[in-house]
PyMOL Python script that loads the backbone (N, CA, C, O; Angstrom):
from pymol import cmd

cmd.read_pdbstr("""\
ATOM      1  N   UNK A   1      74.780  91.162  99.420  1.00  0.00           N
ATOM      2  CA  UNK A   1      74.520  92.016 100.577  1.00  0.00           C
ATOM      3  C   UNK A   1      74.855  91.284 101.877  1.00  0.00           C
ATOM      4  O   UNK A   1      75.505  91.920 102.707  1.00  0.00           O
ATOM      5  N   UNK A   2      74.453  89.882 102.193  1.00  0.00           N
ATOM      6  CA  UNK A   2      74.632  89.194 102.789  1.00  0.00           C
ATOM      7  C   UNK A   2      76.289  88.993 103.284  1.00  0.00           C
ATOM      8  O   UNK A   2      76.674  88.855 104.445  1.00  0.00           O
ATOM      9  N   UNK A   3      77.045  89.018 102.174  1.00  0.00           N
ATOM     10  CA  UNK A   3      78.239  88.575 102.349  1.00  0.00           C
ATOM     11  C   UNK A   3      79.568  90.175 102.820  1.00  0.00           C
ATOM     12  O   UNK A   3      80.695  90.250 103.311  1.00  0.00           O
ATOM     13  N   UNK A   4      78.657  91.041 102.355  1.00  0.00           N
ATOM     14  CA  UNK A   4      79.219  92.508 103.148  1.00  0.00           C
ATOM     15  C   UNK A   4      78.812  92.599 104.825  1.00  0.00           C
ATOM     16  O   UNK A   4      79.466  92.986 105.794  1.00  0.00           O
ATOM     17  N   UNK A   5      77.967  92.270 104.745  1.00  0.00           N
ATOM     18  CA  UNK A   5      77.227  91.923 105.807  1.00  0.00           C
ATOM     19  C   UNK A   5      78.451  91.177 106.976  1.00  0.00           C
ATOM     20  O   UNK A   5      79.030  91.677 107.940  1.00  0.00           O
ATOM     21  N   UNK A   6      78.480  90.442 106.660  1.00  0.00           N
ATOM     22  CA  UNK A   6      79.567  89.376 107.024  1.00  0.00           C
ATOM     23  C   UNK A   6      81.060  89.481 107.507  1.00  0.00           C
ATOM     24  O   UNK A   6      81.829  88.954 108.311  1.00  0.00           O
ATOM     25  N   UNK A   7      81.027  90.411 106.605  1.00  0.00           N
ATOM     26  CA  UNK A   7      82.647  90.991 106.402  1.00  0.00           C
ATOM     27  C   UNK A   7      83.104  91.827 107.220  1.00  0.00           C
ATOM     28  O   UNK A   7      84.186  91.770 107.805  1.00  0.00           O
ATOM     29  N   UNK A   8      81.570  93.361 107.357  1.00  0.00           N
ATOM     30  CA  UNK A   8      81.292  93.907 108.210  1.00  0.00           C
ATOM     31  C   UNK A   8      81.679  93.503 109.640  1.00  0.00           C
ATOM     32  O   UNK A   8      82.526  94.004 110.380  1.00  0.00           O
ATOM     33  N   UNK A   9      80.728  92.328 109.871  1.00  0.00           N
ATOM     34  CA  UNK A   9      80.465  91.744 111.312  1.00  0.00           C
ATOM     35  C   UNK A   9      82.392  90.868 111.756  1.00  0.00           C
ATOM     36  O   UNK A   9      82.881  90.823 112.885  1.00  0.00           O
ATOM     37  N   UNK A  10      83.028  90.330 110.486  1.00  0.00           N
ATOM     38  CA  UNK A  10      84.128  89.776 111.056  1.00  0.00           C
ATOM     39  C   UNK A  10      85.200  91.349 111.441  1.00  0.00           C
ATOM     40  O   UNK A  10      85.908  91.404 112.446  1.00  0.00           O
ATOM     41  N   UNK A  11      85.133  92.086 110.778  1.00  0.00           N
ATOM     42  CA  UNK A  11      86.145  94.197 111.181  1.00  0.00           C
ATOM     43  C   UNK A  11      85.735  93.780 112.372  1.00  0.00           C
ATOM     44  O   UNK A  11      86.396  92.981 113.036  1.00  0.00           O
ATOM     45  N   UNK A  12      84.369  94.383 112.844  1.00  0.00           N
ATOM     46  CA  UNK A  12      84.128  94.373 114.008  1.00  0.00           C
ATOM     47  C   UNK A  12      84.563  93.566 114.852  1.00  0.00           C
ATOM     48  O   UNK A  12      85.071  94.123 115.824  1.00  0.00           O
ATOM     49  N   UNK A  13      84.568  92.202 114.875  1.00  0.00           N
ATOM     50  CA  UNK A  13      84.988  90.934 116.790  1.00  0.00           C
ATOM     51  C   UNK A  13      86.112  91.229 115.951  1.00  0.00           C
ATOM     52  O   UNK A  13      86.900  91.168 116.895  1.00  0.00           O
ATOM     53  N   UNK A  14      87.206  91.623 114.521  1.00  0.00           N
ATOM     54  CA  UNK A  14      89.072  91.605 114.873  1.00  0.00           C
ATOM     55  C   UNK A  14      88.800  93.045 115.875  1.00  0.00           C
ATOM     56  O   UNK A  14      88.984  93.020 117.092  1.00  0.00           O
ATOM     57  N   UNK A  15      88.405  94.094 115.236  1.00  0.00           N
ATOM     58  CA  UNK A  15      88.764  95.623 116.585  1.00  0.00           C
ATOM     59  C   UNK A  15      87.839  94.940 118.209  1.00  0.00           C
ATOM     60  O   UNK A  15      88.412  94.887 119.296  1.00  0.00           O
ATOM     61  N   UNK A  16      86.970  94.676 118.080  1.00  0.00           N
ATOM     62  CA  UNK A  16      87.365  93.878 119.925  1.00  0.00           C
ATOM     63  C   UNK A  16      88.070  93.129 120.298  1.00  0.00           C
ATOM     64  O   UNK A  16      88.277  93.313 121.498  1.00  0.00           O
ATOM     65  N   UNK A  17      88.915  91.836 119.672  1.00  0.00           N
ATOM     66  CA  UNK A  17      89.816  91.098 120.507  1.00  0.00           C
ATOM     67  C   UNK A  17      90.738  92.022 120.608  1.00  0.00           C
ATOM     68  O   UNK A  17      91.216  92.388 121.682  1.00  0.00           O
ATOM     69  N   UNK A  18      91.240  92.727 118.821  1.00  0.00           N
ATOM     70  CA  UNK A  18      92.402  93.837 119.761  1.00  0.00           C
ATOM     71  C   UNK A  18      92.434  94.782 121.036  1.00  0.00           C
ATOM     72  O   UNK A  18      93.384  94.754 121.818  1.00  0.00           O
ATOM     73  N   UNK A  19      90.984  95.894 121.253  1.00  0.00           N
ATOM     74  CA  UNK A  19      90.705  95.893 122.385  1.00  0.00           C
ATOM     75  C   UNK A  19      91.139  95.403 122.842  1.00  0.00           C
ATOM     76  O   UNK A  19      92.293  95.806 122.986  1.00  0.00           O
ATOM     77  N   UNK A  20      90.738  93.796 123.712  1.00  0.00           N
ATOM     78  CA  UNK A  20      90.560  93.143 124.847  1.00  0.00           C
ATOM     79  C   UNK A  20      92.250  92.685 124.952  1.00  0.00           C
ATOM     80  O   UNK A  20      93.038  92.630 125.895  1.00  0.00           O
ATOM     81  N   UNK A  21      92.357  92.402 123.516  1.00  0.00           N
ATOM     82  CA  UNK A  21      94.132  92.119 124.052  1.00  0.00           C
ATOM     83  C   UNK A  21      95.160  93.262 124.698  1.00  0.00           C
ATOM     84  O   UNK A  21      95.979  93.160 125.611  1.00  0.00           O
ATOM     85  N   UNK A  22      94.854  94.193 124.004  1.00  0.00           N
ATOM     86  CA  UNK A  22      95.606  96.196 124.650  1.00  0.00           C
ATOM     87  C   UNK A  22      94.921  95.916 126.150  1.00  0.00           C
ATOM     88  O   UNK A  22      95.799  96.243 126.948  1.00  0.00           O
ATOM     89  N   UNK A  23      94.035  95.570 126.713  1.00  0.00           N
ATOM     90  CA  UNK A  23      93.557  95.759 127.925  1.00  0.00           C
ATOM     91  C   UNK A  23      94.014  95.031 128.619  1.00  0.00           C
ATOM     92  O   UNK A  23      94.353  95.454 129.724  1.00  0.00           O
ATOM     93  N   UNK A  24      94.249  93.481 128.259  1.00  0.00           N
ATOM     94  CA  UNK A  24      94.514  92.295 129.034  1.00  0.00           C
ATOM     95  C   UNK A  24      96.293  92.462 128.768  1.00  0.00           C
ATOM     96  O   UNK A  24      96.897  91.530 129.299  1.00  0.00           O
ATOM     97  N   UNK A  25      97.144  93.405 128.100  1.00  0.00           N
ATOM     98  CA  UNK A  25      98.741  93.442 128.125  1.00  0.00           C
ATOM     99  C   UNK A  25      98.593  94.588 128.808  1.00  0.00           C
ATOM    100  O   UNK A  25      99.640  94.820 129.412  1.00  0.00           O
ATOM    101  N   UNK A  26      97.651  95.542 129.022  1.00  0.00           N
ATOM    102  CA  UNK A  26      98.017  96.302 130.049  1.00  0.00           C
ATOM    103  C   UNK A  26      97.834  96.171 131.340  1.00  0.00           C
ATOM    104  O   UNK A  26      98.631  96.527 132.207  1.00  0.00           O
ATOM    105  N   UNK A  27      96.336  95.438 131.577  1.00  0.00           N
ATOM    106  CA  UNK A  27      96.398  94.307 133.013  1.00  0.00           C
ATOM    107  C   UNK A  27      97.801  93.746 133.371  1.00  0.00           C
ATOM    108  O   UNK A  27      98.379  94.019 134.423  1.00  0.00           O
ATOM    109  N   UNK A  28      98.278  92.965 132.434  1.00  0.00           N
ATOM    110  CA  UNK A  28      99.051  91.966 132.483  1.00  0.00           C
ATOM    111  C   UNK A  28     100.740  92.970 133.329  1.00  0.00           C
ATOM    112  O   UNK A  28     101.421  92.708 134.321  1.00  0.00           O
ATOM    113  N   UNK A  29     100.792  93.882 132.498  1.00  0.00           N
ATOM    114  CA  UNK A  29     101.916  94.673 133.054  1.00  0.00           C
ATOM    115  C   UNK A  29     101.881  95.106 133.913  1.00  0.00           C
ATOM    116  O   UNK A  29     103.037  95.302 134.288  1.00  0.00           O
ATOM    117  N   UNK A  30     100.763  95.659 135.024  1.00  0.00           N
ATOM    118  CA  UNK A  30     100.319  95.933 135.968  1.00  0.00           C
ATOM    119  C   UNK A  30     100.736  94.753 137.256  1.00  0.00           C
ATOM    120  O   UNK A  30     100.744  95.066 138.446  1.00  0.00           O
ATOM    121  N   UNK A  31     101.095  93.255 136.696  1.00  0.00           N
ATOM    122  CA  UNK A  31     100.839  92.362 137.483  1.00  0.00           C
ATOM    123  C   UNK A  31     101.758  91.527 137.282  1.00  0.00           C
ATOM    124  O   UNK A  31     101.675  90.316 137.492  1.00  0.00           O
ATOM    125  N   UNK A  32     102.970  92.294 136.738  1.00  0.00           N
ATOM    126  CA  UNK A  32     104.151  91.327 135.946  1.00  0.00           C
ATOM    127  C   UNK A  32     103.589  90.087 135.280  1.00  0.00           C
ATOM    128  O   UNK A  32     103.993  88.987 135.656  1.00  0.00           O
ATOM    129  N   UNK A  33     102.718  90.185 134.353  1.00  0.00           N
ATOM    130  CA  UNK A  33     102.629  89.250 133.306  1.00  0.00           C
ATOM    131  C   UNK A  33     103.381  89.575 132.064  1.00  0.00           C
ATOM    132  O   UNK A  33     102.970  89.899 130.949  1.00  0.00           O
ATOM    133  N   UNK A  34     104.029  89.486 132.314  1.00  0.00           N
ATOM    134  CA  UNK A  34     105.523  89.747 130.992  1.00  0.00           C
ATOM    135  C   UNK A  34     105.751  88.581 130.018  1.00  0.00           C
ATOM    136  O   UNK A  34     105.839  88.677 128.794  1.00  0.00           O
ATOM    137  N   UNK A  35     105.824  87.564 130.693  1.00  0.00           N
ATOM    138  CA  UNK A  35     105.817  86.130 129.970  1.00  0.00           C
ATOM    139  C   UNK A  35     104.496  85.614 129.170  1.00  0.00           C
ATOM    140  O   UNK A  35     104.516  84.849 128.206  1.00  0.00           O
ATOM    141  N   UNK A  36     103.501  86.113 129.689  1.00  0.00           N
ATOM    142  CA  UNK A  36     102.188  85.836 128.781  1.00  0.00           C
ATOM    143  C   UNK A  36     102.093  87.337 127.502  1.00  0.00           C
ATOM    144  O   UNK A  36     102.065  86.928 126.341  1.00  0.00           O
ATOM    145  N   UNK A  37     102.077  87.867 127.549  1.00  0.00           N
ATOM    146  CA  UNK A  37     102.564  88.584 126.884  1.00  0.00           C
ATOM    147  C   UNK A  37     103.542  88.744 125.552  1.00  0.00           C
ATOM    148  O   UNK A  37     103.474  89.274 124.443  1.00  0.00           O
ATOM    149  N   UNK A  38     104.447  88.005 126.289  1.00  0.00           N
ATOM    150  CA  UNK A  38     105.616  87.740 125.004  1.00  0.00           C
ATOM    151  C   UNK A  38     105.532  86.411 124.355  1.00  0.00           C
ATOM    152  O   UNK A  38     106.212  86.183 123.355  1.00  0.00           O
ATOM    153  N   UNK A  39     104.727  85.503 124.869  1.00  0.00           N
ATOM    154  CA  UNK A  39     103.911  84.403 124.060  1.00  0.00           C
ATOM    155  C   UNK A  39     103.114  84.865 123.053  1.00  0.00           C
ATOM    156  O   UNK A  39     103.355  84.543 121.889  1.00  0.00           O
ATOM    157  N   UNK A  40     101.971  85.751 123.409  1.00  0.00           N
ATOM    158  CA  UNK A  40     100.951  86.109 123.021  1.00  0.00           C
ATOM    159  C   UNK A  40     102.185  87.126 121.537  1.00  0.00           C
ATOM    160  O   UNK A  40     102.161  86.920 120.324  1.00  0.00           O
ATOM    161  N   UNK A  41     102.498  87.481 121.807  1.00  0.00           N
ATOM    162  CA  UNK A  41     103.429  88.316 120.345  1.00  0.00           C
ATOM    163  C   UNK A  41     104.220  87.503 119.745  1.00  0.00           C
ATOM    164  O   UNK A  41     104.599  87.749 118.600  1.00  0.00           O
ATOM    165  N   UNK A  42     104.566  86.512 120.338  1.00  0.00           N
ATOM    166  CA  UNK A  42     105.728  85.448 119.303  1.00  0.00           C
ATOM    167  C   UNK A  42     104.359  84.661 118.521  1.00  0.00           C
ATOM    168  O   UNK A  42     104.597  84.835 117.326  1.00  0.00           O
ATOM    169  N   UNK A  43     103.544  84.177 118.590  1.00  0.00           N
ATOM    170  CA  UNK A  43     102.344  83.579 118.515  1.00  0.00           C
ATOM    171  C   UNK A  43     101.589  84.469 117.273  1.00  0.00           C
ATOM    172  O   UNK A  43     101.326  83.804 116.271  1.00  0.00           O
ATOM    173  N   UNK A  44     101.267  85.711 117.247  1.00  0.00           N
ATOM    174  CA  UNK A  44     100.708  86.700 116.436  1.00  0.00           C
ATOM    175  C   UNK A  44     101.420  87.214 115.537  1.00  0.00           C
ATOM    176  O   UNK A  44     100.954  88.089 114.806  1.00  0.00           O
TER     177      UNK A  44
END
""", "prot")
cmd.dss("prot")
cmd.show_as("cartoon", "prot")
cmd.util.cbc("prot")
cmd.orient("prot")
């Protein structure tokens, strides 16, 4: 139970960094961050 538990809790913080990353490449485009961006995808 413990270890569903777990598994549970790691789904969840991967769908918020994606969040925060869709938010922070759409910041980013807003502000010509183009180059952090295309790090951040060669990298992933």
């Amino acid at each position: 139970m413990i270890e569903q538990w777990i598994l549970e809790d790691e789904r969840e913080l991967e769908a918020r960094c994606a969040r925060f990353r869709a938010a922070k490449q759409t910041l980013d485009r807003g502000d010509g961050g183009d180059e952090i961006e295309d790090e951040e995808d060669s990298a992933a």
